[in-house]
C-alpha positions in Angstrom: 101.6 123.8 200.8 104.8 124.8 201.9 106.8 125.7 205.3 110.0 127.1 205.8 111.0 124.8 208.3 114.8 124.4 207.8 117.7 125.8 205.9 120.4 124.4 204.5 124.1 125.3 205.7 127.5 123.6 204.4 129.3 122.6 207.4 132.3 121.0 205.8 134.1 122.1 202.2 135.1 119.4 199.8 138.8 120.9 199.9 139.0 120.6 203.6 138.3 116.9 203.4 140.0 116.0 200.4 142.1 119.0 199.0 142.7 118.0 195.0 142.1 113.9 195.7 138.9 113.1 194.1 139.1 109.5 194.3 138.3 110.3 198.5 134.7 109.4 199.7 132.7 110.4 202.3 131.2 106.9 204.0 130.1 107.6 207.4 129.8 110.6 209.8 129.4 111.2 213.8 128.5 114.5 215.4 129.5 114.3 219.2 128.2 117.8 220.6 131.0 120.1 218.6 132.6 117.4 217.6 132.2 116.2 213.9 134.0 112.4 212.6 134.3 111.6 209.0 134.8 107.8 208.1 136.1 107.8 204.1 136.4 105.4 201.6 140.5 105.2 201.8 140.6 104.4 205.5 140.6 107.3 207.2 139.5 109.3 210.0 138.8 113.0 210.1 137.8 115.1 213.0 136.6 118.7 212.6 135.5 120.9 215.6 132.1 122.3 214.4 131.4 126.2 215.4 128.0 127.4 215.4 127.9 131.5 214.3 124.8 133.5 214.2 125.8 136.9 212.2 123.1 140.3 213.4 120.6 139.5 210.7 120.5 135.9 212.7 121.9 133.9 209.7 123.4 131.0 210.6 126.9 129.6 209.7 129.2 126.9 210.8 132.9 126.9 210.7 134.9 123.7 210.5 138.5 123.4 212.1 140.3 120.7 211.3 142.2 118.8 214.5 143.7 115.9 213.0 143.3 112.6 211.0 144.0 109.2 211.3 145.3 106.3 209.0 143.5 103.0 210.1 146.0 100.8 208.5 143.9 98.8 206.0 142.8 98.8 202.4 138.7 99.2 203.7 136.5 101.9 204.0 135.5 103.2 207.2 131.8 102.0 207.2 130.4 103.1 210.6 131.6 105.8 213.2 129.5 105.8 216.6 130.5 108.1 219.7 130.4 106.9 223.1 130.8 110.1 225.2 130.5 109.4 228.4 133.6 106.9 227.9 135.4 109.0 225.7 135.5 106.4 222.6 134.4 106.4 219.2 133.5 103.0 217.6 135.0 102.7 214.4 133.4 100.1 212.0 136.0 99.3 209.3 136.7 95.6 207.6 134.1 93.8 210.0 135.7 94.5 213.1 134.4 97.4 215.8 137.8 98.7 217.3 137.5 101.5 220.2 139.6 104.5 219.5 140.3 107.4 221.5 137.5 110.6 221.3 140.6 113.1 220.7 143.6 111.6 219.4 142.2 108.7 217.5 144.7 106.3 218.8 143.5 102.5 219.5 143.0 101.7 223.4 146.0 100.0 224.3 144.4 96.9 225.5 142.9 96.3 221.7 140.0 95.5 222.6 137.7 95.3 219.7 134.3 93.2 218.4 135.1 90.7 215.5 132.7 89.7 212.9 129.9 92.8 212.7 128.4 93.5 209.7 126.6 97.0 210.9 126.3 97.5 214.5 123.6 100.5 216.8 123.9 101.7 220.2 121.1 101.0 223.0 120.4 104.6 223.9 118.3 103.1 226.4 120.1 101.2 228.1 119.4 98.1 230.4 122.3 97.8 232.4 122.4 101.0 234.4 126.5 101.5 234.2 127.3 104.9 233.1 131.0 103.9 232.3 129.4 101.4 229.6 127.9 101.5 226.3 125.4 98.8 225.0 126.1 97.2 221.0 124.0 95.4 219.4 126.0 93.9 216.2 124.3 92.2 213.0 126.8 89.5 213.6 128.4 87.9 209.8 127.4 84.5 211.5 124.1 83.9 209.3 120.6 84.8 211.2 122.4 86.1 214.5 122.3 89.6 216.9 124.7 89.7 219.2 124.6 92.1 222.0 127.7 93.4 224.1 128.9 95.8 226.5 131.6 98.1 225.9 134.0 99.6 228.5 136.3 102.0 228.8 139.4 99.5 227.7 137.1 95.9 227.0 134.2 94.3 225.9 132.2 91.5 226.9 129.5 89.9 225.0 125.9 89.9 227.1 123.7 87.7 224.3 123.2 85.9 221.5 120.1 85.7 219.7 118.9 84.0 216.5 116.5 85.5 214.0 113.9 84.0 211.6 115.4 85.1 208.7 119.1 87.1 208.4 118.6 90.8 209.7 119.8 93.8 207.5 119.1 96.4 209.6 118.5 96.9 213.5 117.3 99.6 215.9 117.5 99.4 220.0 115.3 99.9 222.5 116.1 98.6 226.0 115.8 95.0 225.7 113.6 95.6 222.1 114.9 95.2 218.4 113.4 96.4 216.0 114.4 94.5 212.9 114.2 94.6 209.2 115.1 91.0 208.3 114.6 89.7 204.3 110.9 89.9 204.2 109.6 91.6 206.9 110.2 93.9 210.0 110.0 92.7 213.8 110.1 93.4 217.2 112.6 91.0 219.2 112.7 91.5 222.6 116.1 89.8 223.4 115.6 88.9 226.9 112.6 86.5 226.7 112.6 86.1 223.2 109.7 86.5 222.8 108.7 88.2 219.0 106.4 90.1 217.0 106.2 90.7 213.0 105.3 94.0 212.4 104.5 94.4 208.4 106.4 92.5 205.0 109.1 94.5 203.5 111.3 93.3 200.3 114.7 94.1 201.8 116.0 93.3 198.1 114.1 95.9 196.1 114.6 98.6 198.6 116.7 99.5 201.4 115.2 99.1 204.9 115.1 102.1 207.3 115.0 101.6 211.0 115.6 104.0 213.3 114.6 104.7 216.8 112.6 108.2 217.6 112.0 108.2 221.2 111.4 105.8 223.9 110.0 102.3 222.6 109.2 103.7 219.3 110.6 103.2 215.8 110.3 104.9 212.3 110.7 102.4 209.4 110.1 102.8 205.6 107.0 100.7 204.7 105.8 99.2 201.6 104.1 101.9 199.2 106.4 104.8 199.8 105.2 104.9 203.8 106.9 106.0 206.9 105.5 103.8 209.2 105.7 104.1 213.2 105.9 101.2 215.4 105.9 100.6 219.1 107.7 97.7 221.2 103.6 96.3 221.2 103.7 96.2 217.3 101.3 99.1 217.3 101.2 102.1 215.5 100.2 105.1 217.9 100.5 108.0 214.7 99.4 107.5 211.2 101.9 107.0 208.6 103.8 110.0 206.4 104.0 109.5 202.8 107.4 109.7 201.0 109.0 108.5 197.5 109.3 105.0 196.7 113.3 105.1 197.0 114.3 106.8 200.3 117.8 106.2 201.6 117.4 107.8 204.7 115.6 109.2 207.8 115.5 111.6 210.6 113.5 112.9 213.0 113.6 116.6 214.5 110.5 117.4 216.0 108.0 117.9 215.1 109.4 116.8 211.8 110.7 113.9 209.9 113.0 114.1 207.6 113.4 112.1 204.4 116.2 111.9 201.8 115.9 110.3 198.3 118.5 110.5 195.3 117.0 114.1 194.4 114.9 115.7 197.2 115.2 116.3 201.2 111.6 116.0 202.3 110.2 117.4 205.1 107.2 115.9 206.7 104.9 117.0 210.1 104.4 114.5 212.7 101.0 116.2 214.3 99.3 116.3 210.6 101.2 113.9 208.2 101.3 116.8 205.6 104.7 117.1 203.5 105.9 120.8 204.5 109.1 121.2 202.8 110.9 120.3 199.7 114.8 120.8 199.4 116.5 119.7 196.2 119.5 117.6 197.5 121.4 115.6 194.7 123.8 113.0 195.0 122.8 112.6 199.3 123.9 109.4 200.7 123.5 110.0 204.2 120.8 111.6 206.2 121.1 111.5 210.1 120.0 113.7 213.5 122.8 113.8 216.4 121.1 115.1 219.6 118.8 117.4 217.4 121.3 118.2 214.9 120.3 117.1 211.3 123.3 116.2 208.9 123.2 115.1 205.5 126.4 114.2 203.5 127.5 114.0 199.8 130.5 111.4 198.5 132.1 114.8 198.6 130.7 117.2 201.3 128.8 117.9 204.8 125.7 119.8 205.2 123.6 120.8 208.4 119.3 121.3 208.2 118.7 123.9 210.3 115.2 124.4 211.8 114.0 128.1 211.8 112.5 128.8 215.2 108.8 127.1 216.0 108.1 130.8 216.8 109.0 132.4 213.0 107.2 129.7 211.2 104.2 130.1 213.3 103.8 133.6 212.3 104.8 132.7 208.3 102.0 130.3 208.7 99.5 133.2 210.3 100.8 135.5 207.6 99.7 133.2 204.7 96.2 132.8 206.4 96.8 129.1 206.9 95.1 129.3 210.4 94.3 125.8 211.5 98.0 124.4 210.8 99.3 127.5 212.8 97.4 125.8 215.8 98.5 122.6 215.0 102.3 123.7 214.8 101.6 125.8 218.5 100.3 123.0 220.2 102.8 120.4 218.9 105.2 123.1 220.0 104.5 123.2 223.8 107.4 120.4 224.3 109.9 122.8 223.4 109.1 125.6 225.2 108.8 126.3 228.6 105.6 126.3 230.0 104.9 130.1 231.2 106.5 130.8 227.7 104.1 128.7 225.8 101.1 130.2 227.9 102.2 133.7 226.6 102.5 132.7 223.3 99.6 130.7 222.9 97.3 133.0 224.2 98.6 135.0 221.4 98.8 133.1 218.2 94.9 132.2 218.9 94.0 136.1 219.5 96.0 136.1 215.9 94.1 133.5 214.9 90.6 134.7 215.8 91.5 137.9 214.2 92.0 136.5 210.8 88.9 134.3 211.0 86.7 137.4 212.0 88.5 139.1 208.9 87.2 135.9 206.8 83.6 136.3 208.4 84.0 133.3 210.1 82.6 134.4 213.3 81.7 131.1 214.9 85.8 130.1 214.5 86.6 133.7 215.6 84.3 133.5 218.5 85.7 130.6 219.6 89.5 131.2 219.2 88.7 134.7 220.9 87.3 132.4 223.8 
């Protein structure tokens, strides 16, 4: 059964990217508080400042300003575009080579400083070293079987480790001094100090494209065999049961207490506290699907989208409205790390008084008796 749990709102127009050149791409995209990087297919750079309006009905809109764009100088695509905030860089992924460029005018440090030889690259959000004018990288080296992990400052960067892997890694997620890996059979946990590892489940990395992506402190979201989400911890354990999505997902996202799926024809929507799917959105042609600091973004070749979540509140009381009691208490409880605490209390109290009402109204007086409780 169905929940409105997010809307979908165009964020960037095909003419603003491209105007009447059709042969330009959309590859990669970064979302830096307002700030919103696009990576394209003919080498370039865009950057839009991203403005957040809420009209009196409380519709939601966003309005993209262009501020400038930037020529990289090569014949590649831009493949991946990571901000580092707190230094004022964005890490631009383009021909194999990570080269640090400027947060607002997109020009090269001046020292040059770059990383040679990545093939994808992540970075640690939590990191190890404890330098707030540093950022932590963890490349999928092109050297066969090998991670290599670095730290990246203002104007340099210095390589920390390099580790070899079973089998050649396609995809990587960080965790401190955890990676979680999806290599060409299987998925693992590596943690890159001792060394020590752990396989987690197989996974044909040829038939399907691996997901891994990092939720929250030591724990990971990857697409399983069968369709499955799967959780992981650092311990190789699974501390929530799995969601169930299509066979050919391209991407994930988490925005609590949802995950998000894309495939080639649907967004998915899926609830952490009871597995159920909540949402459908039809979505054709997606390529990317990705959360920045809350902020869910999928992308076209062509154009820029933003999921945005109705309040935990609203879909409560749609939930209450369509009688659907005990998924209203799941969504309230699940709820109570959003809201502040006297907040929650108040609205609690409540959604079960709603609650018991309903089941009294169903002659279920043992539920109602209790809820009233």
């Amino acid at each position: 059964m169905s929940v409105k749990a997010f809307k979908l709102v165009s964020a960037v127009e095909r003419e603003m990217l491209m105007g009447d050149k059709s042969y330009i791409n959309i590859e990669c995209i970064e979302c830096c508080g307002k700030n919103l990087y696009i990576g394209t297919n003919d080498c370039f750079i865009y950057h839009f400042l991203l403005d957040e309006k809420v009209s009196t009905a409380g519709k939601i809109t966003f309005a993209a300003t262009k501020q400038l764009h930037k020529y990289l100088g090569l014949k590649k695509p831009v493949s991946e575009l990571k901000a580092a905030s707190a230094l004022t860089r964005l890490l631009v992924l383009c021909d194999s080579t990570i080269t640090l460029v400027n947060m607002m005018n997109l020009e090269p440090v001046p020292t040059g400083a770059r990383i040679k030889g990545a093939v994808t690259f992540t970075i640690n959000e939590n990191p190890v070293s404890g330098d707030p004018f540093c950022v932590e990288v963890c490349i999928i080296s092109v050297k066969r079987r090998t991670i290599q992990m670095f730290m990246v400052f203002e104007d340099r960067v210095q390589i920390v480790k390099e580790v070899f892997t079973p089998e050649q890694p396609c995809a990587v997620a960080v965790d401190g001094y955890y990676l979680c890996l999806a290599l060409t059979t299987q998925y693992i946990i590596l943690n890159y100090s001792t060394g020590v590892s752990q396989d987690l489940f197989p996974y044909c990395s040829d038939e399907k494209r691996p997901i891994v992506k990092r939720i929250g402190r030591q724990e990971f979201l990857l697409a399983g065999p069968g369709g499955l989400g799967m959780f992981a911890t650092v311990d190789g354990i699974s501390q929530r049961a799995p969601v169930h999505w299509s066979e050919n997902v391209i991407g994930a996202a988490l925005c609590f207490p949802y995950v998000v799926a894309l495939d080639d024809e649907f967004i998915t929507v899926h609830s952490m506290l009871d597995q159920q799917q909540k949402q459908t959105l039809p979505f054709k042609e997606g390529h990317i699907l990705q959360d920045f600091e809350g902020k869910v973004i999928v992308a076209t070749n062509k154009g820029v989208y933003i999921l945005v979540p109705l309040p935990l509140e609203k879909q409560i009381q749609d939930l209450l409205a369509s009688h659907r009691v005990e998924e209203a208490l799941v969504l309230a409880k699940g709820a109570r790390r959003n809201i502040p605490k006297e907040k929650f209390q108040v609205m609690y109290k409540r959604i079960l008084q709603q609650a018991g009402f309903i089941q009294f109204a169903q002659l279920q007086f043992l539920e109602a008796k209790e809820l009233f409780r």
